[in-house]
Each structure stands twice: as C-alpha cells, then as structure tokens.
N, C-alpha and C positions, 0 to 999 in steps of 0.2 A: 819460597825461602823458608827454610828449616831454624825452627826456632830454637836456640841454646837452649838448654837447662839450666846452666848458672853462667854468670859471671863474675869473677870474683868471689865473695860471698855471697851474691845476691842472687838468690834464685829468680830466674823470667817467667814472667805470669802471659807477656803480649808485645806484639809490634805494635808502636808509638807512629812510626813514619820512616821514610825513604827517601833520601837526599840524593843530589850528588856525587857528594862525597861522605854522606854517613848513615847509619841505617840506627836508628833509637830505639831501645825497648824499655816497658814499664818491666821494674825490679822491686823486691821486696827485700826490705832490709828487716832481716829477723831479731835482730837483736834493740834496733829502736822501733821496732814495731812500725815501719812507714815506708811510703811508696816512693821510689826514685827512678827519675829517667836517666838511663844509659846511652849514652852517645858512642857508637862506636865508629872508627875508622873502615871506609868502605874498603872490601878487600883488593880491589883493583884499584887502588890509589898507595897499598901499606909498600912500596917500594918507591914512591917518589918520596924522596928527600924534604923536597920543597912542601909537598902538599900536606907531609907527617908533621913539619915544622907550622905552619899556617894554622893545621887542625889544635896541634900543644898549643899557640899563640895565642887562640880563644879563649882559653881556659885558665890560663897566664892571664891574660888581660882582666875576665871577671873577677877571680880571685884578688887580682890586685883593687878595683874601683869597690867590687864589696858592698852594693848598695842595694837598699829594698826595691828599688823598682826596674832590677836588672834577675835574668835568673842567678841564684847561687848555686856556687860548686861545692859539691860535699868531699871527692877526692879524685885521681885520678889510677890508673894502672894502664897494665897491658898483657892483652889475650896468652895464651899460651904457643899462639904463633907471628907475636910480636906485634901485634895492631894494637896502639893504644885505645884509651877509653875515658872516658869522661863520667863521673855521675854527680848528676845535679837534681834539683828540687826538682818533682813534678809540677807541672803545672795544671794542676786539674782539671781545670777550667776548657779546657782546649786552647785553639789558638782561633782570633780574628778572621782566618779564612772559614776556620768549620763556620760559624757564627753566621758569616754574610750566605753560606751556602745555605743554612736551615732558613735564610728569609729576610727582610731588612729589619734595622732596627727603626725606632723613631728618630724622627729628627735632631731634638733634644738629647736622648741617650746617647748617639751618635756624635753630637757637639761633646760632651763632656766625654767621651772616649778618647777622642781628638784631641783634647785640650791632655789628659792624662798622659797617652804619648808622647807629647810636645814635651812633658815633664818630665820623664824618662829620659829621651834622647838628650835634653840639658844634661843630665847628668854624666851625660860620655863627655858633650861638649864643653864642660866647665874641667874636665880633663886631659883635655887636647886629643879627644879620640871622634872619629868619623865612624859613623856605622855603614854609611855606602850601600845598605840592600835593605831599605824600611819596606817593609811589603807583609799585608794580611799574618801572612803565614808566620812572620815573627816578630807578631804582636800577641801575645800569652795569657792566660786570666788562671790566678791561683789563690784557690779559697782561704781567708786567710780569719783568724778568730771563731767564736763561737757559733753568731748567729747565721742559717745560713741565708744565705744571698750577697753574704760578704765579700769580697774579691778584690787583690789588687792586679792591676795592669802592669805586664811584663816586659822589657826589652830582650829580645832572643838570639841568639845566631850570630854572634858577633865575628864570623869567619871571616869575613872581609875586610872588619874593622884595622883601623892604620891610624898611627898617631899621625898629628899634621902634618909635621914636618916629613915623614914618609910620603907621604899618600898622594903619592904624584910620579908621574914614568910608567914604567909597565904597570905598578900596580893600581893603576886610575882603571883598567877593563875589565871592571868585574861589577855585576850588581843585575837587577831583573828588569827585563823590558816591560815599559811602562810606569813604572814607578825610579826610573834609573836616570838621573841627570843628564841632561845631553853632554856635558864635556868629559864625563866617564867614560863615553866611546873615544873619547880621543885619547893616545896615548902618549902624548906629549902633554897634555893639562895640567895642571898644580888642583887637585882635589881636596878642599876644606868643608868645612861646616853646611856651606851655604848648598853643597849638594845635599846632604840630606835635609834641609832644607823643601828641595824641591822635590823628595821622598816623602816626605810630610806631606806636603802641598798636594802630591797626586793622591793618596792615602785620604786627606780630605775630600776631594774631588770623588771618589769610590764611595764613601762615608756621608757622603752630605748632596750630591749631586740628585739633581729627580731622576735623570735617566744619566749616569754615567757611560755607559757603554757606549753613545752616540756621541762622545768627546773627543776628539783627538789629542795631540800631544802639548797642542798648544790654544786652548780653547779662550776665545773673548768673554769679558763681562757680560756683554749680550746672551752670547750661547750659554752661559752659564746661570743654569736655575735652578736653585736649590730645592730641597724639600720641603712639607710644610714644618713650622718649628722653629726653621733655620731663619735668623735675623739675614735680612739682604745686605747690611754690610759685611756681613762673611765672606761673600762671593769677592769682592774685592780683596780682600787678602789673598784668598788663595791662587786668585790669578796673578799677583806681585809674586808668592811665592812661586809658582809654575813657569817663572817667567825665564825664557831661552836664554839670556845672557845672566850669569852669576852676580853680576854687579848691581843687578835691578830684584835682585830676590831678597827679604831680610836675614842679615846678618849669620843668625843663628838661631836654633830652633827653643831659644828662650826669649828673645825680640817676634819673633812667628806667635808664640806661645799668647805673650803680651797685647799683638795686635788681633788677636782672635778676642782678648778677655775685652779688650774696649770696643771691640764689633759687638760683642755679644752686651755687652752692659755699657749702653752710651750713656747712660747717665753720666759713669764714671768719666768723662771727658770732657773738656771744653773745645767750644766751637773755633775756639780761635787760639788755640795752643799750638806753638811752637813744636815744629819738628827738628832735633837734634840732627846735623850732620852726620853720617852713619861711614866710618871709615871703609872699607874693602878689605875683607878678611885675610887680602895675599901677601900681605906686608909680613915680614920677620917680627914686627913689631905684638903683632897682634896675636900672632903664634905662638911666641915666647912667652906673655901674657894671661894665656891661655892653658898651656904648659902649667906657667905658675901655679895656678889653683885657678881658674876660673873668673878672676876677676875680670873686668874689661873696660877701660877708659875711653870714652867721647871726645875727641874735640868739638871743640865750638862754645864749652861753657865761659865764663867770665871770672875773672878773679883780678886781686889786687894787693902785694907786695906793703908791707909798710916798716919804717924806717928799726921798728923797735924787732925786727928778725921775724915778725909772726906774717905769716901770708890766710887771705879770706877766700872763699870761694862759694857763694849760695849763705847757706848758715852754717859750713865751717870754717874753724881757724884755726889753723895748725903754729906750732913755734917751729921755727926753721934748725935745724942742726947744722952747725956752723961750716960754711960755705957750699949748705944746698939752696935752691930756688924750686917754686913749684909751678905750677899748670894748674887754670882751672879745666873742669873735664864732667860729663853727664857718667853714671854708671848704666853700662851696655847692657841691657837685658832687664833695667828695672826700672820698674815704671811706679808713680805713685798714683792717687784714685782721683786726682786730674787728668790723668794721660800724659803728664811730661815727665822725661824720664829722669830719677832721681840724680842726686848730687853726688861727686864726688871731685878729686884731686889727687894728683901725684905731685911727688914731691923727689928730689935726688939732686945729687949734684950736674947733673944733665938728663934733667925730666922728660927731653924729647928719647935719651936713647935708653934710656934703664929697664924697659922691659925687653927689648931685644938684643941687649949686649951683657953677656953674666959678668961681666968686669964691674959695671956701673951698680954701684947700691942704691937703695932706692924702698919707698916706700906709695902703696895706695892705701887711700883711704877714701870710702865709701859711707854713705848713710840713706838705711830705706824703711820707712814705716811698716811696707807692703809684707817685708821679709820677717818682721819682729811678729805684725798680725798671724804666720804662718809656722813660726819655728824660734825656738830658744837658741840665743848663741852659740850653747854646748852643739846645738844639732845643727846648726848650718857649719861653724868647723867641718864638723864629722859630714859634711858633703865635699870637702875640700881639701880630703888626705893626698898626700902625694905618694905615689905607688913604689917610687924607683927610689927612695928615703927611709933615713930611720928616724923615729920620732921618739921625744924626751915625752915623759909623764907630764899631761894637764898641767898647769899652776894658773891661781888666781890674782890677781892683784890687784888693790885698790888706787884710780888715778883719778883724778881732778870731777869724783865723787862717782864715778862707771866703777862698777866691777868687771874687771876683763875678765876672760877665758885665755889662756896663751898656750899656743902649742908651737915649740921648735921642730924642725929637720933638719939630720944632717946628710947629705946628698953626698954620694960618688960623681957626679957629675953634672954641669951646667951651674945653677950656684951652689958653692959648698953650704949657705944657710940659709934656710927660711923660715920667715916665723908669721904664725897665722893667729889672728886675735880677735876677739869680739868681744861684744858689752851692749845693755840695753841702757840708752839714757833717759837715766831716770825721770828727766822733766817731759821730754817733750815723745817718752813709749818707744822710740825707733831703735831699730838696729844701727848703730855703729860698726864696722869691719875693718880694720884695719892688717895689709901684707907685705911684710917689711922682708927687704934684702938689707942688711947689715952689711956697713965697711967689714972689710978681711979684719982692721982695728981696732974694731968697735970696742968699748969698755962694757965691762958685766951689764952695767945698768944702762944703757941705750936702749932697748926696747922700753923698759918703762919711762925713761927719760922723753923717748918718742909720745907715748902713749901721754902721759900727763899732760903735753901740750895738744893734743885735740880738747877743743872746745867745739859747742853749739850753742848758738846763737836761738 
C-alpha cells in the first residue's frame, strides 16, 4: 500500500493499521504542532451507500458523547476522490491488542484496566448507545499530562455502535468472534447493553484468565482460574457476565463495573446484603430511561406516601406536585461502600409509565455518596448531555439549602424538555441528582419548585 503524502492539510508520516473497512494513518498537523490519526474510508467499500453512511455514523456519534474516555474527533472531510475521512486524537499509546502481544501484564494491572474499560463503555451506555465489538484492539492508551507514564484508557471504533432502540434486526450481525455475544449472531435478537456486557466479560477472561486460550465460549467457575493477584471472587463475576442467556449477565457495564469493585474489595460489603431485583434491559421502559441521560431505576425498593402530599423512600422525601404519586426504586448502577445499591425514586403522575412514554412527565431522583467521593455535580451533568438537544446556559439555584447545577434541553424529538440537576448535600457529603420531564404546562418555577421539595433525612 502506497502511502499518501498529505491529506487534507496533514501531511503522512506512517500507517497506523488496516481494517475492514478503513486504513488509518499517523498525520501531522503543522500548524498545532501535533500528531493525528486519520481514519480513512476503505477504497472498496467508498461506493456502498450504506457502509459511507455507518463509516460518517461513528464520527457522528463521538462527536456528539464528547467524552475523555472515548477517542475524540478533531474534524472530518473528503479525499479528492470522494472517500470520506475522519481525524482524531492519536492514541499513542497503542492499542490493548499490541500490549497483550509484547507479553502479559500483572494480575493487578490487568484488574485496574478491566475496571477502566468498564468505565468507558458506561459512558456510551448511560447514553443509550451499544458498542457491539469490545475487543483488544479497541481498547486505546493516550498519554495524557506531563509526567510520563501517564495515560488514559480509550474507547475506539465505534463502527458498530447503535442506539438501543436500533440495535436489533439485521443490524444485531456484526461484532468479532470470541469476544461477540451469542445473540449477535442471531438476526432477529433485540441487542442492548447486556451484550457488551458479555464483550467485557470475555475481555476480562483474556485479561485475567491463567491460561485463557484453553477456554471456550462458555467456561465454568471451576475451569476458570485466574492469575496470581487476581481476588477469586473475580472469577464469579465474569462467568455471570459470560453467561449464554442475556437475562443472567448484569444489567450494564456499570452494575459489571460495580460487581468487580466488591470482588476486588470485600471489605466494602456485607455478608448478608440484600440483592436488588435487577429488571431485564428489553423493556421500552428501560430504554427510554437510558436515552434520557443514563439514569436507571430498580424495583423492589420500599417507600411510603403520606397524607401531607410528601412521599419517603430510603432517606428521601420528595413533596409531590399536584396529582403525581411516586415509587420507591434502588439506583441501577450505584452502589454504596456496603455493597447495596443506592437510593432512589420516581415520581410522575404515572410513575410506572413515565420513562417509556414522552407524553408522561415525570421526574427521577437519585442519591449516591459513591459518585460525590469521585466527581463534582458540574462534572457528573457534563457526563449526561444529550446529543440530539439544545441546551440553555448552566444556572444555579439555591433550594432547601443544596446548591443545584441545572441544565435545560430542548429536544426536536421524543420529550420536547429535560432538565438535568445536581447538588452536593451539604450534611450528609453525597450527590443528589435529580432528571425532570416537565408537564408541556409547567410554570416558570417548577423545576425549582421540584427541587426545594427534596429533602434528606
């Protein structure tokens, strides 16, 4: 293969790698003085329709999530013989596959990589997006800050990727043998979270396995034996996650995430803690949910209605807006340094249907120590933009003695408004969250009218 001299403005130093459907080369960009990977369309694919549209769709989709632990897109064009292009951040680092090829890592290092990923692919899945092909190769490491050995872990290659609600029918056959969920191959499937999921799950098994190679598809507890380093309740998670039927793998690759961190540190958990009821991610409900920002309500928590309009649930208590009812509900994906997963509640005037019907207004609220220990409200919002939205300017406001953060949207489709809030309460250090759908009548001051009525107990 004959290597361009420029694209774009960017003159070509080297080949990067050879896809499929794309061929990458490292580029220099002369005028910010820095190194960029070019993603170009494979030339025997720039007359399918479909496959030009899929290849823009990737780039589309980064561009819109915009998050540190995804690669970023600097701009796009197209060749002078119509093949589009992509240029994004290098990733210097290589990728995970060169990595395993120079040798293994340690046990330990290997666990905290694991976990890293885990954290990454959250961030598609707290936006309703599926990665479908978690594999070595796009998993990325890009030097980041002064000192070196610094590096963050990438999500790469989002070719495949498909919001929930797509990612089912023909486009469920795609993704790499071995690391590829069994209901992939089937082309009738409904394709959510829970297969990559099982992308992770093999990905550890690679990563953490003593002899991976001698595993099949569907390896027992027994057959599985980790490395040295690796705590032996690891092994169990990953064979739940691995596991052939969807309904038996967890949730989401932030509940995955969660039960690696209390394998790896049982202190954090009790012996005898309550496991939350874990709904099945194929429900409309859970989708739309999902869609919304990431948020995700449990059944099975406990709560209790009283006469003065305020409903309680755990340690909160919301004031009802007049003729809604709420649900108590655990929030999906968060766990506190017990092991049980934190509190939350919905509230709406039909709390059962309000995340999967945009008619239904409605609000969640959420409270997590875990997430406060890790991020200021400003920066958990800013993991929680909505792509297909426009959003008004930050405002702060003070309610029943939280400083919130509030960001509106206003959507072309599915709900015309959302509003996304956070606050650290002041007493007891945790994050509060709170994601409100607004009646179509709401008055100016309902979101804060909402907000002043969360209390904690």
């Amino acid at each position: 293969m004959t290597a361009p001299q420029r694209i774009g403005p960017y003159a070509i130093e080297r080949l990067l790698g050879v896809g499929s459907f794309a061929t990458v080369w490292l580029g220099y960009d002369p005028v910010l003085d820095a190194h960029v990977a070019i993603k170009v369309l494979a030339e025997n694919w720039s007359h399918d329709l479909r496959v030009r549209e899929r290849f823009r769709d990737e780039f589309r989709l980064l561009r819109r999530l915009e998050h540190e632990r995804l690669v970023r897109v600097h701009a796009v064009g197209e060749l002078p013989d119509g093949r589009p292009y992509a240029v994004l951040a290098w990733a210097d680092g290589g990728s995970l596959r060169d990595r395993l090829a120079a040798g293994p890592m340690s046990g330990p290092t290997a666990l905290r990589l694991l976990g890293e990923v885990c954290a990454g692919v959250t961030v598609l899945h707290r936006h309703g997006v599926v990665h479908r092909d978690l594999t070595p190769g796009n998993i990325l490491f890009r030097s980041v800050g002064a000192r070196p050995g610094t590096e963050r872990v990438l999500i790469a290659d989002l070719g495949l990727a498909k919001a929930l609600a797509a990612a089912s029918g023909l486009t469920a056959r795609a993704g790499t043998p071995g690391y590829m969920a069994p209901e992939q191959d089937d082309p009738g499937a409904v394709i959510d979270t829970r297969a990559d999921v099982y992308g992770l799950g093999r990905l550890g098994i690679r990563l953490l396995a003593a002899d991976p190679v001698r595993l099949g598809s569907d390896p027992s507890a027994s057959a599985l034996r980790l490395r040295d380093g690796v705590p032996v309740g690891v092994a169990a998670v990953l064979i739940r996650a691995t596991a052939q039927q969807p309904t038996d793998r967890y949730p989401d690759a932030a509940a995955l995430h969660a039960a690696l961190d209390r394998a790896t540190n049982p202190v954090r958990q009790q012996p005898a803690a309550r496991r939350p009821y874990r709904l099945p991610l194929a429900g409309a409900a859970v989708v739309a949910v999902a869609v919304l920002g990431g948020a995700g309500a449990e059944p099975g928590g406990t709560g209790s209605g009283r006469p003065d309009g305020t409903y309680t649930a755990g340690p909160l208590t919301v004031a009802l807006p007049e003729g809604w009812s709420a649900a108590g509900a655990t929030w999906a994906g968060q766990y506190g340094l017990d092991g049980e997963a934190e509190p939350a509640l919905v509230m709406s005037p039909q709390p059962r249907r309000w995340a999967a019907d945009p008619r239904v207004p409605g609000a969640f609220v959420g409270f997590s120590a875990t997430t406060a220990a890790r991020t200021t409200p400003v920066g958990f919002l800013a993991e929680r933009t909505h792509g297909d939205c426009t959003s008004a300017p930050a405002r702060t406001t003070w309610q029943a003695g939280v400083e919130w953060t509030v960001v509106a949207y206003q959507c072309d489709r599915g709900r015309p408004r959302i509003v996304e809030s956070a606050g650290r309460h002041p007493g007891r250090g945790a994050l509060l969250y709170v994601q409100i759908a607004p009646p179509a009548d709401a008055a100016p001051d309902f979101v804060d009218t909402l907000l002043a009525g969360v209390r904690v107990r």
